[in-house]
C-alpha positions as CSV (number, residue, x, y, z in Angstrom):
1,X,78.4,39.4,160.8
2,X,79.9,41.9,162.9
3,X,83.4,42.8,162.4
4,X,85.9,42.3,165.4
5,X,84.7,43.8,168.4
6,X,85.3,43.4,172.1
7,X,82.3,42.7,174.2
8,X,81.8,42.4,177.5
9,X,79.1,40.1,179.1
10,X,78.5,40.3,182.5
11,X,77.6,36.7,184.5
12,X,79.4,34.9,181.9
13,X,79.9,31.4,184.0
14,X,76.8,29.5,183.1
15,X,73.5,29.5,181.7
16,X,71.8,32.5,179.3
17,X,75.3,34.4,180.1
18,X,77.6,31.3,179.1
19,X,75.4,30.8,176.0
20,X,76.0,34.8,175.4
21,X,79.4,34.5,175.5
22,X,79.8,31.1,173.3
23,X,77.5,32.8,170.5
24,X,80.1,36.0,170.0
25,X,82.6,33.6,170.4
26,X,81.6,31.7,166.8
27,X,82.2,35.0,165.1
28,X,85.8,35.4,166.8
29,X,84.8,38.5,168.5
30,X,87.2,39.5,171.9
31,X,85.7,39.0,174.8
32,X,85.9,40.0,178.3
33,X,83.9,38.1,180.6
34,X,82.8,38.9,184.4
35,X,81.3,36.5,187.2
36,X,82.1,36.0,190.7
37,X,82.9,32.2,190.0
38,X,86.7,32.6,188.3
39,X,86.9,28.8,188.2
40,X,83.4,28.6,186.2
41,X,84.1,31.5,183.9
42,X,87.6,29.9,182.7
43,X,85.6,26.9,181.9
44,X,83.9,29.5,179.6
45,X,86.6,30.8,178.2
46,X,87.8,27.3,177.4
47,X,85.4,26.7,174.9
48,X,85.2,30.5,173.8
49,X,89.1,29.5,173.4
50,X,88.3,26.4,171.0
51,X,85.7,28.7,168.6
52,X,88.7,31.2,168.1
53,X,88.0,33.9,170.1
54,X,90.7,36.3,172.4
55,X,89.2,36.2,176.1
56,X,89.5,37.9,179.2
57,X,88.3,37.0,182.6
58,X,88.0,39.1,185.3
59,X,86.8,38.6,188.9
60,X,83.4,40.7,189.2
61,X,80.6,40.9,191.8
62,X,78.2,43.2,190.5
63,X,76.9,44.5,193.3
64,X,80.3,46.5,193.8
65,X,80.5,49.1,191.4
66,X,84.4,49.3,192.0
67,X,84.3,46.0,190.5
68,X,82.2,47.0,187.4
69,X,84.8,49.8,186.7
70,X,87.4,47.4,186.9
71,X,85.9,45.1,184.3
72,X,85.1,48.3,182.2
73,X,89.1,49.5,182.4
74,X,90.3,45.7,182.1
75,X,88.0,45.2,178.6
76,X,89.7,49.1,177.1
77,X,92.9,47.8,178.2
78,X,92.2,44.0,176.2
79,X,90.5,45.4,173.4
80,X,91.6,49.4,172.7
81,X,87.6,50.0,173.1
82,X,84.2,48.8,174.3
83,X,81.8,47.9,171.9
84,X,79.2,46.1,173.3
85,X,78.4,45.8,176.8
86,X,75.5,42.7,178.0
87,X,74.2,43.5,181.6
88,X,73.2,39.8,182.4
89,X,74.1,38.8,185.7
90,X,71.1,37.7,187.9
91,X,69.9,35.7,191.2
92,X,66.6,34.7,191.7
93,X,65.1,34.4,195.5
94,X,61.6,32.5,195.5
95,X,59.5,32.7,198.9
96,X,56.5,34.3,200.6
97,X,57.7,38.0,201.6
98,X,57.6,37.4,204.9
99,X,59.2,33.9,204.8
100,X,62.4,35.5,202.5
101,X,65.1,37.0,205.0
102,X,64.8,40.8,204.3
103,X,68.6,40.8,203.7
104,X,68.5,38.4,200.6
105,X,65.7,40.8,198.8
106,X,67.8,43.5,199.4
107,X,71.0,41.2,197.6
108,X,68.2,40.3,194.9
109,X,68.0,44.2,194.3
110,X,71.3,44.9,194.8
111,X,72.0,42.4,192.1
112,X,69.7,42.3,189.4
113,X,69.2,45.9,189.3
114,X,72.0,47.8,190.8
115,X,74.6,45.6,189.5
116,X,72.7,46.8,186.0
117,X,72.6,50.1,186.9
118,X,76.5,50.2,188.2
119,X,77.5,47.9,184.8
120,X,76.0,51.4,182.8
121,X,77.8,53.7,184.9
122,X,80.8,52.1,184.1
123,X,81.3,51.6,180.6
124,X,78.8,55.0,179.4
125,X,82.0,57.0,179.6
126,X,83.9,54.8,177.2
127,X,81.2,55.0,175.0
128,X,80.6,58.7,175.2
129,X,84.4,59.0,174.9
130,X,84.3,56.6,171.6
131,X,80.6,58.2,170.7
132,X,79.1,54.8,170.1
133,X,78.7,51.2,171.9
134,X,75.8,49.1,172.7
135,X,74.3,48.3,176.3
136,X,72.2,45.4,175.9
137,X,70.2,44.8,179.5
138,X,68.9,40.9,179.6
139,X,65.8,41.6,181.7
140,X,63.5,38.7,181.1
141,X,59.7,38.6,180.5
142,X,59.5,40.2,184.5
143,X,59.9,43.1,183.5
144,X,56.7,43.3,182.5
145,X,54.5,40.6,185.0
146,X,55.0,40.2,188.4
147,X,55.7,37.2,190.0
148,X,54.0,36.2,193.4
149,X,56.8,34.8,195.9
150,X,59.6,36.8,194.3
151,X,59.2,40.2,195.3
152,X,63.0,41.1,195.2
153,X,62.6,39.2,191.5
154,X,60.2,41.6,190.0
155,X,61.0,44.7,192.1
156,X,64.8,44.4,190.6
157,X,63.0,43.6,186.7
158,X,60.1,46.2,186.8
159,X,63.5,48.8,187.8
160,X,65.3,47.6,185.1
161,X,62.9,48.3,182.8
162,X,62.3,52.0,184.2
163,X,66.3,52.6,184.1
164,X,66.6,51.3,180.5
165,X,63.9,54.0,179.7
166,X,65.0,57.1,181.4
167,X,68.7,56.5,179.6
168,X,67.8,55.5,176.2
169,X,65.5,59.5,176.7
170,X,68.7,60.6,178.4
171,X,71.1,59.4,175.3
172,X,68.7,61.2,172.6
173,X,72.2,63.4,171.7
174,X,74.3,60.4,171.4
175,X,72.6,58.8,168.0
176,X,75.6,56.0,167.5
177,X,75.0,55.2,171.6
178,X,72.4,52.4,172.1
179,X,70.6,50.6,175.0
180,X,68.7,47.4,174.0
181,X,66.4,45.6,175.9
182,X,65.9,42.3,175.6
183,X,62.9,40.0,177.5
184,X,63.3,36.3,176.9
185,X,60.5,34.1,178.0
186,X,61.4,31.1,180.6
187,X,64.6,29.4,179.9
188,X,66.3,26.0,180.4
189,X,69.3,27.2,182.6
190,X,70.4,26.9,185.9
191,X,69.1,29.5,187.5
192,X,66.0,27.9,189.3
193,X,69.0,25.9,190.7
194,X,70.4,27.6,191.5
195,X,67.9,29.9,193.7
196,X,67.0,30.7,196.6
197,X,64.0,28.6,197.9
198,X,62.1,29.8,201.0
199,X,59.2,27.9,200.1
200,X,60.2,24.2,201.2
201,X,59.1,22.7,197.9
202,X,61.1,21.6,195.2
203,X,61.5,24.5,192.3
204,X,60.9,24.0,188.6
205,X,60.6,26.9,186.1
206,X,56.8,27.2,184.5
207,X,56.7,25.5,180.8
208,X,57.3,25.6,177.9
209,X,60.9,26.8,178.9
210,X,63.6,27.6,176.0
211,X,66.9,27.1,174.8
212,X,69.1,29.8,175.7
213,X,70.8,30.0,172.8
214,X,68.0,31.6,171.3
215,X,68.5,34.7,173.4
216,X,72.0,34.5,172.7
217,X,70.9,34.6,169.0
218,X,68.7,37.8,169.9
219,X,71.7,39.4,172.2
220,X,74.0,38.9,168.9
221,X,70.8,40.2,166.9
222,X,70.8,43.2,169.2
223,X,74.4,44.2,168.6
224,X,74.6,43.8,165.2
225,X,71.3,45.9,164.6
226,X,70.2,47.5,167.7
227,X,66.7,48.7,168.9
228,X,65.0,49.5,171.7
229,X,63.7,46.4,172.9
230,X,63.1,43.0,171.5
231,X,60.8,40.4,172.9
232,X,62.1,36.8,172.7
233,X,59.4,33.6,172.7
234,X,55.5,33.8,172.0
235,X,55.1,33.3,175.4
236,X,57.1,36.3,176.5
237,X,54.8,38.2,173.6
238,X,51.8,36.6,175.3
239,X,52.5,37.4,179.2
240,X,53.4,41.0,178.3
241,X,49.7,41.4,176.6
242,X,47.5,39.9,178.9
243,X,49.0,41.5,181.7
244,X,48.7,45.0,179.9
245,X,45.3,44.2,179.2
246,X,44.1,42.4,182.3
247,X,46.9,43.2,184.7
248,X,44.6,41.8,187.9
249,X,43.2,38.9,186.4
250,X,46.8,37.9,184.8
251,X,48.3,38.6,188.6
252,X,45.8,36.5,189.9
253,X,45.8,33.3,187.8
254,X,49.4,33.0,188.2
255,X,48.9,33.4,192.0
256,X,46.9,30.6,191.0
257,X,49.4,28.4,189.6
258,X,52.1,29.1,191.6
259,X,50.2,28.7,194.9
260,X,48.7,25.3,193.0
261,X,52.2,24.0,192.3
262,X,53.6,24.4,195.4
263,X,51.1,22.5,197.7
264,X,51.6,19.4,195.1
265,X,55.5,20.3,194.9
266,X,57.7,17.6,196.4
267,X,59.2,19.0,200.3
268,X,62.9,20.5,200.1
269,X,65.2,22.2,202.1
270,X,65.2,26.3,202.5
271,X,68.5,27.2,201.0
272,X,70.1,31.0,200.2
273,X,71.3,29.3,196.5
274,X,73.7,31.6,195.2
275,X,72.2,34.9,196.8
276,X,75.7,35.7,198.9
277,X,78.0,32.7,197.4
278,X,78.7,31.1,194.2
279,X,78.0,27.2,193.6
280,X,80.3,24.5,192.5
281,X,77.3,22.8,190.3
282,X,74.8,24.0,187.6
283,X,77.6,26.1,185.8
284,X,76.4,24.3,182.4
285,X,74.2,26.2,179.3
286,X,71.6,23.9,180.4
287,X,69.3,23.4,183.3
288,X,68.3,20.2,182.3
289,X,64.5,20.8,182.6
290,X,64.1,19.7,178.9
291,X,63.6,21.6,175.5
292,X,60.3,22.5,174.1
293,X,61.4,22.2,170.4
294,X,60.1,24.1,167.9
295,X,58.3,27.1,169.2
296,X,56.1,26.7,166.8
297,X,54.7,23.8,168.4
298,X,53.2,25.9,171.1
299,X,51.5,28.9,169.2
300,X,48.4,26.8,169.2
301,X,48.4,26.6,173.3
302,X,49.5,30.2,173.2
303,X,46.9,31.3,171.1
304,X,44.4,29.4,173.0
305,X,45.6,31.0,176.4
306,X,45.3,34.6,175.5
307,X,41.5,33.4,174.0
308,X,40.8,32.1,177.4
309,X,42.7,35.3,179.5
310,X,40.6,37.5,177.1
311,X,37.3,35.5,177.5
312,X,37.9,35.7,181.0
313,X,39.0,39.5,181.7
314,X,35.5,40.6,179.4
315,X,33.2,37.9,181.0
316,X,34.9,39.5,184.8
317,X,34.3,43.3,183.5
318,X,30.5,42.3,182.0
319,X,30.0,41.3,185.6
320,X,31.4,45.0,187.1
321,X,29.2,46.7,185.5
């Protein structure tokens, strides 16, 4: 277990973030939490509250990094230091290009990655003042496979993942300084509901989805013994090697799927979700879309899948030749 340490989670008022937050809090850790929904986050720190743990909230829009130094000075002042820092915050805009307002990709980007980006730049003084601390960057499985009808999505993820690399080359001189990266497979949180939907259908995340308190095992994981990156769920193992191995195929099958789901997909209204505002609902752990159980369960389908993907990317390159 970690000794006392003051850690500061970013996005903190429901889903992977509130599961984050309620993981350190079993270990009585301090914790400063930042979201744009204040009412939301206190529920947070409510039950953070019940586990033993000293919490902080502080307003935060991420895509403001006058708001992200704030929460950095706010979590020194509450806890004498910074130990760990989670980049977490995230929206999710779902639509043909063309179809999603231009505006909302930019607030996608602004989000997702500049809000990561600005949530570095903000605490990497303390810790080069300190000469250690943690950045742990939740990314998600996008970083590495694109996703047709969320261009913002994996334009933000596929930046991420390039940011993380040039510091963690850039921090080679600070040994006790580390940047973690962790990619989580699909989970059962609120963020498809809370999404943007362009696409008139109703949204569901892809199965097997899983419980976010496994990444907020791995995020705990991550600060207690840190390391580059660490890949959470089979399937998240699984996406990242077929689409390293057969990037266009990959692309293409979950064009496939998507495109598939959507013309059977029952009609719904085009919303902006929580792109520009917060939301008075879906502020839980949970989505609700139901657990997978053991992930065990699924290394048989997994296994199977990357059979197939492979069978299918040699079969297409027999056939260019």
């Amino acid at each position: 277990m970690l000794n006392q340490k003051t850690i500061v989670i970013t996005g903190a008022s429901s889903g992977a973030g509130k599961a984050i937050a309620l993981e350190f809090a079993m270990q009585g850790h301090k914790l400063v939490l930042g979201s744009r929904n204040m009412v939301a986050m206190e529920e947070t720190a409510e039950e953070c509250s019940a586990f033993g743990a000293e919490v902080k909230c502080v307003t935060t829009d991420v895509t403001s990094a006058t708001d992200l130094i704030n929460l950095a000075a706010a979590a020194e002042d509450f806890g004498g230091k910074i130990d760990v820092w989670v980049n977490n915050a995230g929206i999710l805009a779902v639509g043909s290009f063309t179809d999603t307002p231009i505006e909302v990709t930019e607030q996608v980007v602004r989000t997702n990655l500049l809000g990561y980006i600005y949530g570095a730049h903000a605490v990497m003084p303390y810790f080069k003042k300190q000469q250690y601390g943690t950045l742990i960057n939740n990314i998600s499985v996008g970083g590495f496979m694109p996703v047709p009808y969320g261009v913002g999505y994996s334009a933000s993820k596929f930046g991420i993942r390039g940011f993380s690399s040039a510091l963690k080359a850039e921090l080679t001189d600070f040994p006790e300084i580390h940047v973690c990266d962790a990619y989580p497979a699909f989970l059962d949180s609120p963020g498809i509901q809370h999404a943007a939907n362009y696409t008139g259908k109703e949204l569901k995340p892809a199965p097997p989805v899983y419980d976010p308190r496994r990444l907020a095992m791995a995020v705990v994981q991550l600060a207690e013994n840190p390391q580059p990156e660490l890949m959470i769920g089979s399937v998240s193992s699984l996406i990242r090697f077929a689409y390293g191995i057969f990037p266009g195929i990959t692309t293409m099958i979950t064009k496939a799927v998507i495109s598939t789901y959507l013309k059977q997909a029952r009609t719904s209204e085009k919303t902006n979700g929580n792109i520009f505002n917060t939301l008075a609902f879906g502020n839980a752990v949970f989505g609700g879309w139901g657990l997978p159980g053991k992930p065990k369960a699924h290394r048989k389908y997994l296994a199977a899948g990357l059979l197939a993907t492979s069978a299918l990317g040699l079969l297409l390159l027999k056939k260019s030749r």
